[in-house]
Backbone as a chain_set.jsonl record, in Angstrom:
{"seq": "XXXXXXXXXXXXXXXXXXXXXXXXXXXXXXXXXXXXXXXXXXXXXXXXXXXXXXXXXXXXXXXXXXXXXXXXXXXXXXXXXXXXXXXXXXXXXXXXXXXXXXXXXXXXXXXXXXXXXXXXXXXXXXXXXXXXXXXXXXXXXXXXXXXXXXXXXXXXXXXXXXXXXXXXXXXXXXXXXXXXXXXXXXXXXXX", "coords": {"N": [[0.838, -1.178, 0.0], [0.897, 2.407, -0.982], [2.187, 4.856, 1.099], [0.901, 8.478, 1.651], [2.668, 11.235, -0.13], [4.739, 14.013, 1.438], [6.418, 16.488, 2.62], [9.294, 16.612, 1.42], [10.876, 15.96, 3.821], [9.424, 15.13, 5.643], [9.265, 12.503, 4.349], [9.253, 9.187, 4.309], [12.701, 7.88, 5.462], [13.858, 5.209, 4.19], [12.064, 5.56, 1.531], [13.24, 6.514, -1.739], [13.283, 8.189, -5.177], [14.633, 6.607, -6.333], [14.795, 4.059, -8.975], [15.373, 0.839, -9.632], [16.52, -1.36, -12.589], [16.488, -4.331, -14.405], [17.451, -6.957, -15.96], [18.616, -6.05, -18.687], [19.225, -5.776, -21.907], [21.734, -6.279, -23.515], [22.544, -3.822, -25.198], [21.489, -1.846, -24.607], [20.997, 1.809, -23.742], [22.239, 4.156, -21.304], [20.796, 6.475, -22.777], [18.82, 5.316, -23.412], [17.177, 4.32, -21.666], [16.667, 6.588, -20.135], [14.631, 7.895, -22.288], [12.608, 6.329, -21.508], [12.193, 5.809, -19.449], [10.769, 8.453, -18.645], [8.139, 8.531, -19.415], [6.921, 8.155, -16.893], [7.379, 10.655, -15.856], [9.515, 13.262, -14.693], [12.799, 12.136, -15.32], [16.176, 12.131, -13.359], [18.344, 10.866, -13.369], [19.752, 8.273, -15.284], [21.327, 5.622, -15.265], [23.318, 2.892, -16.935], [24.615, 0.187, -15.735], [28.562, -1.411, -15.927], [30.865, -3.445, -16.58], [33.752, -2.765, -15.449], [36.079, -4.113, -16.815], [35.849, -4.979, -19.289], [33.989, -3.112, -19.847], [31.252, -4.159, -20.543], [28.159, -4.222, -20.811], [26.176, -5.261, -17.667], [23.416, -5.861, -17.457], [22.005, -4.061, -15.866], [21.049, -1.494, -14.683], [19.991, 1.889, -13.209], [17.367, 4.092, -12.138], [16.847, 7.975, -11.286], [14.249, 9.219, -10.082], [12.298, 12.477, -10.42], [10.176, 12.594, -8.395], [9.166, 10.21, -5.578], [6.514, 9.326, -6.182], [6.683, 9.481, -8.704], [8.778, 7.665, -9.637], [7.459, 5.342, -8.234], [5.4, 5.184, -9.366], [6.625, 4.478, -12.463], [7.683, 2.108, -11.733], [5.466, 0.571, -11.603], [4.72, 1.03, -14.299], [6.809, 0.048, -15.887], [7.797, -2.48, -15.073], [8.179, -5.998, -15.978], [7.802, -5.22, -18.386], [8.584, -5.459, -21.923], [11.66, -4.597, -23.543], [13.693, -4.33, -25.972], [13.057, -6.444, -26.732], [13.348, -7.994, -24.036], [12.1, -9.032, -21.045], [11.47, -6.378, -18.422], [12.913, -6.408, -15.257], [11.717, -4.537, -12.753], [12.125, -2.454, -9.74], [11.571, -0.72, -6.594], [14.492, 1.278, -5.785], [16.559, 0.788, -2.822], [18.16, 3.194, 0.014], [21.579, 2.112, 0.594], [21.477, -0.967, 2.531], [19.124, -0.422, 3.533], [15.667, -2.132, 3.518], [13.516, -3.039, 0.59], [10.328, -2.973, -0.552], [9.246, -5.931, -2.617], [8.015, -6.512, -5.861], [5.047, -8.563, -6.364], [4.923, -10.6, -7.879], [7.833, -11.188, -8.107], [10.523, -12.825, -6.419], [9.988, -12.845, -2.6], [12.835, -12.68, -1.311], [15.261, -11.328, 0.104], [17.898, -11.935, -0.542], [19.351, -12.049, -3.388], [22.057, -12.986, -5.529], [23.746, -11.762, -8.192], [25.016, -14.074, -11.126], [27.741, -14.198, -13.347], [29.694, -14.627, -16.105], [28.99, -17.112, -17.43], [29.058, -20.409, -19.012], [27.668, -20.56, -22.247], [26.365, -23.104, -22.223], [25.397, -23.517, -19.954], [22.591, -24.254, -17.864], [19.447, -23.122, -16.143], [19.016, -25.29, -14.235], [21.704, -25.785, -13.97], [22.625, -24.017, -12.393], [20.915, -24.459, -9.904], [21.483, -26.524, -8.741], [24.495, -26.195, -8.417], [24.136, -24.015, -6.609], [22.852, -25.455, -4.999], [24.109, -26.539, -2.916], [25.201, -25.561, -1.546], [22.91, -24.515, 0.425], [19.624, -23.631, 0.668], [17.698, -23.191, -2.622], [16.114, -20.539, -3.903], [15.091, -19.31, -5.897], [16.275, -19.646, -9.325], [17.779, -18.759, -12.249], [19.097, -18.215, -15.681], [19.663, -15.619, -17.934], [18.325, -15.23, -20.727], [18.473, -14.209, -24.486], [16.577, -13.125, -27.456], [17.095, -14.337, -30.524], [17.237, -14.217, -34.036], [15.24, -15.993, -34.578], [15.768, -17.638, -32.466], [16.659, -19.043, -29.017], [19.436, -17.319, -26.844], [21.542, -17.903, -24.618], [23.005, -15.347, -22.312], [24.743, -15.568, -20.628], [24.589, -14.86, -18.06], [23.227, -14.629, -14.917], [20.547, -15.1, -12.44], [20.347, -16.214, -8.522], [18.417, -16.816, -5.92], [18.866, -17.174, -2.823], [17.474, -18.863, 0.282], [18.193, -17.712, 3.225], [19.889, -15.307, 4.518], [22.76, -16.478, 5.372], [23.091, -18.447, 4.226], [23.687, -17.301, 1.337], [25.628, -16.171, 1.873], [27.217, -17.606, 2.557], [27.457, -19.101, 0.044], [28.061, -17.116, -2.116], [30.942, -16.547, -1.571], [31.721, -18.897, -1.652], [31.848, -19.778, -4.111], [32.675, -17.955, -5.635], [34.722, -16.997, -8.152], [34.842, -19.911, -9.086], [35.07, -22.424, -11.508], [33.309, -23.188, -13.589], [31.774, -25.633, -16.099], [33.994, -25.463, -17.539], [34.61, -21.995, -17.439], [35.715, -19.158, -15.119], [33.205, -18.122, -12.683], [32.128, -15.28, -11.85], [30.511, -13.511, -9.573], [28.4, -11.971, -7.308], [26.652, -9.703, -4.865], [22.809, -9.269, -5.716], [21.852, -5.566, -5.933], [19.296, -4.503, -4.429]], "CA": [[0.0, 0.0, 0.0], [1.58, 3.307, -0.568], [1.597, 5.669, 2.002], [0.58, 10.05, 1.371], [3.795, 11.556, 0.305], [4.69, 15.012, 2.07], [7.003, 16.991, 1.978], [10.587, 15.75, 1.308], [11.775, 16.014, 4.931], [8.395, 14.13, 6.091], [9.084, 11.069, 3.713], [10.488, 8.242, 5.149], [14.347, 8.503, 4.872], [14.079, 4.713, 3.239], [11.781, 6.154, 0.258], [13.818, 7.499, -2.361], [12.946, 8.067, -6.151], [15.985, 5.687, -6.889], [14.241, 2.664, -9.134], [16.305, -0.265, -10.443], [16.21, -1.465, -13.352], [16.983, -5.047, -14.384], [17.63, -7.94, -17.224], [18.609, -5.372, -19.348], [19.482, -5.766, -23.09], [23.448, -5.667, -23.832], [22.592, -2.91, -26.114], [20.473, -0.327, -24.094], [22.362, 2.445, -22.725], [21.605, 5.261, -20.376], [20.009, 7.276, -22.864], [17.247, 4.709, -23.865], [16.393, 4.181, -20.413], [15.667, 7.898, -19.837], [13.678, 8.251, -22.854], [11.769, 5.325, -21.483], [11.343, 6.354, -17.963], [10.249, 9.506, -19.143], [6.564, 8.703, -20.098], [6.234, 8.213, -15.859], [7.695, 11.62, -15.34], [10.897, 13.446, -14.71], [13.964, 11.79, -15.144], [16.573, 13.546, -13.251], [19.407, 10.714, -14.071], [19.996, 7.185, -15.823], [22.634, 5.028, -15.549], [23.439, 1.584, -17.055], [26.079, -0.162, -15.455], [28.992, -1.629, -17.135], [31.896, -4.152, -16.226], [34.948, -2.032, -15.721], [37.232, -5.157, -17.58], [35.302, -5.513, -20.579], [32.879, -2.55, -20.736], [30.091, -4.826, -21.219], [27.075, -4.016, -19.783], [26.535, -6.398, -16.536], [22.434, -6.362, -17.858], [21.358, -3.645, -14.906], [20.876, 0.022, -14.114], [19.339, 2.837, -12.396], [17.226, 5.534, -12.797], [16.345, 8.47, -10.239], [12.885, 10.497, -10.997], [12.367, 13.533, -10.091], [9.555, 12.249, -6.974], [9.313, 9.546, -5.181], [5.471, 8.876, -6.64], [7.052, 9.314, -9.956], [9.432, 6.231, -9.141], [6.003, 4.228, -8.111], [4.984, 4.774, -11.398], [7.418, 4.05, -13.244], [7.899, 0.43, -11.187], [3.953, 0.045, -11.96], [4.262, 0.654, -16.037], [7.535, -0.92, -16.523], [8.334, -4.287, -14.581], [7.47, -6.793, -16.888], [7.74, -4.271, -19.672], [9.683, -5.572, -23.147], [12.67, -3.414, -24.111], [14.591, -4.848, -26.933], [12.68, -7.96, -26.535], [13.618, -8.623, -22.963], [11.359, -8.759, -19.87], [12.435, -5.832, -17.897], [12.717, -6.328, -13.777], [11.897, -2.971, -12.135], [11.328, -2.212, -8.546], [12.112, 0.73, -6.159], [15.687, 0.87, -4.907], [16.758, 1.857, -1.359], [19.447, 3.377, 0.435], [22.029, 0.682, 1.093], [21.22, -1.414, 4.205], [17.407, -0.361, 3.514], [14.863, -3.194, 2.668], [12.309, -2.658, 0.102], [8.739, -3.89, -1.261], [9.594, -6.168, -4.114], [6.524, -6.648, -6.926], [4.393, -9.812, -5.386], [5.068, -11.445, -8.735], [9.202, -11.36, -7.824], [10.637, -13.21, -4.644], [10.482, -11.955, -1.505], [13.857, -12.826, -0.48], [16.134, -10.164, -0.94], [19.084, -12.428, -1.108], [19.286, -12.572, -4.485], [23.324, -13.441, -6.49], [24.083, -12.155, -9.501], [26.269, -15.111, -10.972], [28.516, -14.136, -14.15], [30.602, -15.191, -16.971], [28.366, -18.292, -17.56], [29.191, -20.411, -20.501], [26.74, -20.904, -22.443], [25.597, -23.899, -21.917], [24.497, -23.59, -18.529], [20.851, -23.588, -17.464], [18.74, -23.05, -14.397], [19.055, -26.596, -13.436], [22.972, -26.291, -13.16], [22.584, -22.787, -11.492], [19.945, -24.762, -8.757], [22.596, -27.727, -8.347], [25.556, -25.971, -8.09], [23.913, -23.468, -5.619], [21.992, -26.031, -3.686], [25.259, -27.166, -2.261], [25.311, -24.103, -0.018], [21.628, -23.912, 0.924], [18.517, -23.704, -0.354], [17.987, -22.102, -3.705], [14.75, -20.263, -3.995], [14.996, -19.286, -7.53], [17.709, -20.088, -10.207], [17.393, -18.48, -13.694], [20.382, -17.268, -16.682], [19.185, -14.696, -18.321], [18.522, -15.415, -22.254], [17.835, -13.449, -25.193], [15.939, -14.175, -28.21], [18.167, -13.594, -31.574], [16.875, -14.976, -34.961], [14.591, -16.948, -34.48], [16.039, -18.857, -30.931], [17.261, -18.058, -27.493], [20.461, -17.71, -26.552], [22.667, -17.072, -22.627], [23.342, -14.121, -22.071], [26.086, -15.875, -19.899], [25.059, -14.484, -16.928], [21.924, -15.183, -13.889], [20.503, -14.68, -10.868], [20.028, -17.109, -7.682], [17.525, -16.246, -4.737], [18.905, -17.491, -1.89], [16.527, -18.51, 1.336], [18.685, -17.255, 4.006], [21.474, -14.833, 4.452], [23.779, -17.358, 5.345], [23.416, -19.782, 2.948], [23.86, -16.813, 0.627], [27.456, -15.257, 2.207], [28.246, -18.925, 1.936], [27.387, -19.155, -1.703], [29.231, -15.943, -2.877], [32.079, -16.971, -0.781], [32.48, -20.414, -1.627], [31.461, -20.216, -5.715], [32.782, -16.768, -6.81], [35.856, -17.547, -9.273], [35.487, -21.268, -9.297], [35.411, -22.889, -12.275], [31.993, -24.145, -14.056], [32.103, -25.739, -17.787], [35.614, -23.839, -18.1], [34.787, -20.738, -17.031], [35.55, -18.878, -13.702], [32.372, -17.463, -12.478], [31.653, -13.762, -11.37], [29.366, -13.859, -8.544], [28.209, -10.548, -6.635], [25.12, -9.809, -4.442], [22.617, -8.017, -6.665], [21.867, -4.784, -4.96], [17.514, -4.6, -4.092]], "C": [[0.88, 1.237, 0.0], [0.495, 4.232, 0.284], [1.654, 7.231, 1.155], [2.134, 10.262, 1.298], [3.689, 13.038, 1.03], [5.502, 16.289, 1.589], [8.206, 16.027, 2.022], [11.266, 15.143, 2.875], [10.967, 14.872, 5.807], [8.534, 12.731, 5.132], [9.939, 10.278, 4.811], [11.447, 7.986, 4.84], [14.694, 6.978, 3.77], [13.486, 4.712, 1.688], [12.519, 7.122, -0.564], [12.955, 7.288, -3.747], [13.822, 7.271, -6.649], [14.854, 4.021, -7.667], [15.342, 1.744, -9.878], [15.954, -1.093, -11.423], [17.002, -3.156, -14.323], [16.815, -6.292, -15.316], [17.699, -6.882, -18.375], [19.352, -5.659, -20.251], [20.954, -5.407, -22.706], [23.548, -4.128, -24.446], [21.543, -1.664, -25.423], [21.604, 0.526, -23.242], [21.131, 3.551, -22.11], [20.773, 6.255, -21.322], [18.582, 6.306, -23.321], [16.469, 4.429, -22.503], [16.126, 5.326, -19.964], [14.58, 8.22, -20.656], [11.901, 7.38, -22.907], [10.974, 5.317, -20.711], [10.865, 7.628, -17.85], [8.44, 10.116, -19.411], [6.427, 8.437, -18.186], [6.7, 9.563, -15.147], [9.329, 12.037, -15.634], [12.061, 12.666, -14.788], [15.755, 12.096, -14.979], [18.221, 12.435, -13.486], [19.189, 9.172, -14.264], [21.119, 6.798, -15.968], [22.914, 3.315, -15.981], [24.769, 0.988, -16.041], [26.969, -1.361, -15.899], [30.02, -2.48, -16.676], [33.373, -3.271, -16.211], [35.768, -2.675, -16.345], [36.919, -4.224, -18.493], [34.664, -3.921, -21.126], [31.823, -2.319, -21.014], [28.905, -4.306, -19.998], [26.503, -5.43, -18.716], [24.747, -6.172, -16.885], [21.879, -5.652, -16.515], [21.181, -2.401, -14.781], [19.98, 0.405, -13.072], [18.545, 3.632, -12.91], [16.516, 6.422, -11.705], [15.372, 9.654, -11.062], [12.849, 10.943, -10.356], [11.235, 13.503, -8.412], [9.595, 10.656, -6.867], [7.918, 8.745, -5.621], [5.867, 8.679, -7.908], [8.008, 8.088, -10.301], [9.003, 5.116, -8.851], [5.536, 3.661, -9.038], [5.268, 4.214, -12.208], [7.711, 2.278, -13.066], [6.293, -0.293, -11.7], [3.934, -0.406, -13.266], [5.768, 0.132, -16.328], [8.263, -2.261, -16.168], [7.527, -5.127, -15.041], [7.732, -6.499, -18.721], [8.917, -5.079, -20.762], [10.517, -4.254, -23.876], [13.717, -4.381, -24.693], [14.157, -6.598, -26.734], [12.587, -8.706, -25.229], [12.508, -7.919, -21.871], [11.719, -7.886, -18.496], [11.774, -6.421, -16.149], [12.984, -5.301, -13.159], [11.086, -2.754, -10.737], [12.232, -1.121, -8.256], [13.623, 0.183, -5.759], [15.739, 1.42, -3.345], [17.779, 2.469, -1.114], [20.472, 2.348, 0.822], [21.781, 0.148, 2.783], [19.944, -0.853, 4.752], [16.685, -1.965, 2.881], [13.559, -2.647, 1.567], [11.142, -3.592, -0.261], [9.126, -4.722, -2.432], [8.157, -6.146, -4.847], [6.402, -8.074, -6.661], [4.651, -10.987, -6.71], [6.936, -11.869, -8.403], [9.27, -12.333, -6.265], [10.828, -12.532, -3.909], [11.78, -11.971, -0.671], [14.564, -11.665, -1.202], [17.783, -10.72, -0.777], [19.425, -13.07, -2.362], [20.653, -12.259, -5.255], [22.786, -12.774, -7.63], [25.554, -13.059, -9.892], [26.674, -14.448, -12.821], [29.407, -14.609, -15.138], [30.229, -16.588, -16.823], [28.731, -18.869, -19.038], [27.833, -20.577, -20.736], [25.54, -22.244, -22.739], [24.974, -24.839, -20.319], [23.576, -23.365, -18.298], [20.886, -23.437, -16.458], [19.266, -24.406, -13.781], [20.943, -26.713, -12.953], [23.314, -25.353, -12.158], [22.183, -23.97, -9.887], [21.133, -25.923, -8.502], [23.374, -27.299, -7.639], [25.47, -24.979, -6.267], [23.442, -24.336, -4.374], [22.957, -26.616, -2.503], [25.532, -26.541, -1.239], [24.05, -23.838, 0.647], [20.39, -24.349, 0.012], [18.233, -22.837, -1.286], [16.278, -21.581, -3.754], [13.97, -19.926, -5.27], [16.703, -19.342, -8.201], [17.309, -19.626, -11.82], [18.601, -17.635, -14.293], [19.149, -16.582, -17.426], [19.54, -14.764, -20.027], [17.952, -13.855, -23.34], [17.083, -14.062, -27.09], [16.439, -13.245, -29.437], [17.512, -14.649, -32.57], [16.502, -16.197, -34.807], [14.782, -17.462, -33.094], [16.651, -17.742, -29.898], [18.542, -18.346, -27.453], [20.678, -17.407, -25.079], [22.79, -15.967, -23.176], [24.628, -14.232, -20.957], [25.912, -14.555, -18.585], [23.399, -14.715, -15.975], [22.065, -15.036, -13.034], [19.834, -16.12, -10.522], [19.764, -16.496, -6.605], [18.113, -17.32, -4.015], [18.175, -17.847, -0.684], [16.651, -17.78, 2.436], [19.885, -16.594, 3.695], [22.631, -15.291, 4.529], [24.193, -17.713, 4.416], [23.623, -18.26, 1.566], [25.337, -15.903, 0.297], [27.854, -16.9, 1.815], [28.428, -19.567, 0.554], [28.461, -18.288, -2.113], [30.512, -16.764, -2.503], [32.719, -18.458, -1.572], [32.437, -20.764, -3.243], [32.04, -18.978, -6.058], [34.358, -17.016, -7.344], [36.163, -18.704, -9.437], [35.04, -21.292, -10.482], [33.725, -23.651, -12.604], [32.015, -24.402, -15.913], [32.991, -24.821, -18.299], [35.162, -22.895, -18.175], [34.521, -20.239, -15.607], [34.277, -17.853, -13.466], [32.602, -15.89, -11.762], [30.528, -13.683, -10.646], [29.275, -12.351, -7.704], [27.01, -10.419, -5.926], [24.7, -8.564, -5.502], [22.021, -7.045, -6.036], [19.632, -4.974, -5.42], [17.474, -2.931, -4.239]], "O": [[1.682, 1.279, 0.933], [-0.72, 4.417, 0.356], [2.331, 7.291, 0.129], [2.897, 9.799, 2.145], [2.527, 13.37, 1.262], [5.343, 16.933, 0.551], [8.171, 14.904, 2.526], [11.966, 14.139, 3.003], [11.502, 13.982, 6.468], [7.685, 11.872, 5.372], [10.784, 10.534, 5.668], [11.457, 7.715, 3.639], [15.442, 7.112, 2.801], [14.06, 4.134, 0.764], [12.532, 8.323, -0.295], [12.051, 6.453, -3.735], [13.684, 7.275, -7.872], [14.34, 3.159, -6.953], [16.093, 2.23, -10.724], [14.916, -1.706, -11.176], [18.089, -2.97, -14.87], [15.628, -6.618, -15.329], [16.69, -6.87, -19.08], [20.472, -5.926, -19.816], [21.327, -4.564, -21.89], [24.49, -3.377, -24.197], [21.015, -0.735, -26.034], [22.545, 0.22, -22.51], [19.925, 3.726, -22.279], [19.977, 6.95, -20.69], [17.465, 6.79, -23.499], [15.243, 4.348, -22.423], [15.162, 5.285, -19.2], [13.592, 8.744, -20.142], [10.856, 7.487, -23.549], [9.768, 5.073, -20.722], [10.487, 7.911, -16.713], [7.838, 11.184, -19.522], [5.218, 8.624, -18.047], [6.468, 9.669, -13.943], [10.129, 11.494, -16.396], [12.346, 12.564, -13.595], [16.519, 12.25, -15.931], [19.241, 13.072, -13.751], [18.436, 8.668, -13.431], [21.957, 7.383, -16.653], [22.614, 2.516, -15.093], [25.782, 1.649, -15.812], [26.353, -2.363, -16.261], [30.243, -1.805, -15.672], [34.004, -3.285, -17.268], [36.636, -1.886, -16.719], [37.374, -3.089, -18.632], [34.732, -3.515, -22.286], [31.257, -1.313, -21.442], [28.926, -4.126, -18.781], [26.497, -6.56, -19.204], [24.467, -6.66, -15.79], [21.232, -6.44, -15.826], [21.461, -3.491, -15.28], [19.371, -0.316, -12.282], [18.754, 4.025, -14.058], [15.602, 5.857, -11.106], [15.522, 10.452, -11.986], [13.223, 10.455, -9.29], [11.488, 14.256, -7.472], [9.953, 9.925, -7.791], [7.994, 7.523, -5.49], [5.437, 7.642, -8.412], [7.853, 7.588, -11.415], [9.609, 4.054, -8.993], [5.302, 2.533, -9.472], [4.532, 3.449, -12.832], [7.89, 1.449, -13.958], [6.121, -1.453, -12.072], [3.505, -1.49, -13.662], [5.744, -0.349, -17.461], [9.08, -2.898, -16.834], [6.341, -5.179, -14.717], [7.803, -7.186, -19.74], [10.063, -5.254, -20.348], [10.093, -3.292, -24.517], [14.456, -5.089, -24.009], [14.862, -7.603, -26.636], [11.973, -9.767, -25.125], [12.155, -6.74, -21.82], [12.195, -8.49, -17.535], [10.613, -6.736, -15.885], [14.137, -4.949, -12.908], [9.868, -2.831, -10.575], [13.144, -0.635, -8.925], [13.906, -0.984, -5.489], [15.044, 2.314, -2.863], [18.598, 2.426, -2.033], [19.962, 1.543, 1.602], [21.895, 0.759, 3.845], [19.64, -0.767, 5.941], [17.161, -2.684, 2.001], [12.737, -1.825, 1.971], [11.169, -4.822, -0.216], [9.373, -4.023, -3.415], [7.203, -5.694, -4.214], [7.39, -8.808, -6.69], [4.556, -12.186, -6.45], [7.187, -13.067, -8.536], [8.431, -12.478, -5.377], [11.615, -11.595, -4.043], [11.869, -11.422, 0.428], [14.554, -11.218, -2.349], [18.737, -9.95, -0.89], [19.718, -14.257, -2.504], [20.58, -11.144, -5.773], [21.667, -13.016, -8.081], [26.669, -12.957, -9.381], [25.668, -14.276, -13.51], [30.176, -15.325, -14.496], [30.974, -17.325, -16.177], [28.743, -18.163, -20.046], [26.959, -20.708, -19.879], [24.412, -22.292, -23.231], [24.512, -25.902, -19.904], [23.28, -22.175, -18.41], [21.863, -23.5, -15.712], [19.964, -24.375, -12.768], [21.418, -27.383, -12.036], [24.074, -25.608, -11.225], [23.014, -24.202, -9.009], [21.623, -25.593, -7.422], [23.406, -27.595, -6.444], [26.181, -25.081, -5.267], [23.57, -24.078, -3.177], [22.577, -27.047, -1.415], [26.034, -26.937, -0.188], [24.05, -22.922, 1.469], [20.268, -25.102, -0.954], [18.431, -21.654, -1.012], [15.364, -22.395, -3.621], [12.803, -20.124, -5.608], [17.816, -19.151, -7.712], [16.493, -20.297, -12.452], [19.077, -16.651, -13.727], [17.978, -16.959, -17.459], [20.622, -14.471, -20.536], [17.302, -12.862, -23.012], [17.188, -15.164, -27.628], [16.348, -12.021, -29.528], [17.238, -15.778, -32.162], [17.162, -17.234, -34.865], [13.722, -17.742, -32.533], [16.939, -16.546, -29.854], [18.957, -19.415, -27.9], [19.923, -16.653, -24.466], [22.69, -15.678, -24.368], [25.306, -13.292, -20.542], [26.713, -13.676, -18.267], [22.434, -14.994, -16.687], [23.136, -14.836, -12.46], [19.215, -16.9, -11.246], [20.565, -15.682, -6.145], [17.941, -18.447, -4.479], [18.06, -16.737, -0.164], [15.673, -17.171, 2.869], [20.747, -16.991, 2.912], [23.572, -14.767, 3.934], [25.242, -17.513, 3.803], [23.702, -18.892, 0.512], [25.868, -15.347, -0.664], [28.643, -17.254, 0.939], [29.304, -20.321, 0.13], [29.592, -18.675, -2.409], [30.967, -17.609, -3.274], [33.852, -18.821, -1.892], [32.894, -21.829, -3.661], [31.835, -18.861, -7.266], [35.13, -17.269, -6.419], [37.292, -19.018, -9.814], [34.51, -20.238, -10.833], [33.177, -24.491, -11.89], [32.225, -23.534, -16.761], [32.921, -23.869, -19.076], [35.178, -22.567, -19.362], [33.556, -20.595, -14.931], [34.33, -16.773, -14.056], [33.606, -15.761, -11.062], [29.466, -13.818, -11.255], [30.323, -11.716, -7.586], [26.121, -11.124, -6.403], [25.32, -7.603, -5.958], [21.319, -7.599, -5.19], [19.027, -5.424, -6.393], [16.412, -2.325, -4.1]]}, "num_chains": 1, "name": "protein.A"}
């Protein structure tokens, strides 16, 4: 339920206009995601973010609107939304070491991995394996895209964790090992 906003000083300090923005196209950059988040209002900045190696876009951003209702909005008309074919995942962000509302269709755990440099012939099922070894997995999904005609990896996925534990002990114990010859990239993904 949202609550009345106020003035700025009366919001609650974990409501910001900060929304996140997520499974995002290799090929979208910061200005297509302003001209996107745009139809729910102000957009006062957009940012993709990008692998400092490579470059490559790590398939995530930001974007901060100008209110904090305008940031509501925007999570209302575009999570779910197709941009370049892909199903975008958009909820509010917080301040770090805030919790937020996710969308009742997402999990409610907010220990959710991003895992990295996947070959491509890894599915969910080796994601849910490899993870289950540390815990319980709550969701397990690589992140595909759909190119002439078929899907391909996108060589990279997220894993919902059930507990915080089992989720420091995941990162911890899987980030640069070795899966179908390649060392993984593992990170928590920020909520």
């Amino acid at each position: 339920m949202l609550t009345p906003l106020g003035s700025l000083e009366e919001e609650d300090e974990e409501c910001t206009p900060n929304v996140y923005v997520g499974n995002l196209h290799y090929d979208v950059v910061s200005e297509d995601l302003t001209e996107l988040f745009e139809q729910a209002g102000v957009v006062e900045f957009s940012e993709g973010i990008y692998s400092r190696g490579t470059g490559q876009s790590r398939g995530y951003g930001f974007v901060t609107m100008s209110t904090v209702k305008e940031a509501e909005l925007a999570v209302e008309m575009f999570d779910g939304f197709k941009l370049f074919g892909m199903p975008l995942i958009v909820h509010k962000a917080a301040r770090r070491g805030a919790r937020v509302e996710t969308p009742s269709h997402q999990t409610e755990s907010p220990f959710r991995i991003y895992v990295g440099n996947l070959s491509l012939q890894v599915d969910d099922s080796w994601l849910k394996e490899l993870f289950g070894k540390h815990g319980k997995v709550v969701d397990a999904r690589v992140v595909y895209r759909h190119r002439g005609g078929t899907w391909s990896s996108q060589g990279f996925g997220f894993v919902t964790m059930a507990t915080e534990k089992e989720t420091y002990d995941a990162v911890y114990a899987l980030n640069k090992q070795i899966l179908a010859g390649r060392a993984l990239q593992i990170h928590f993904e920020p909520l």
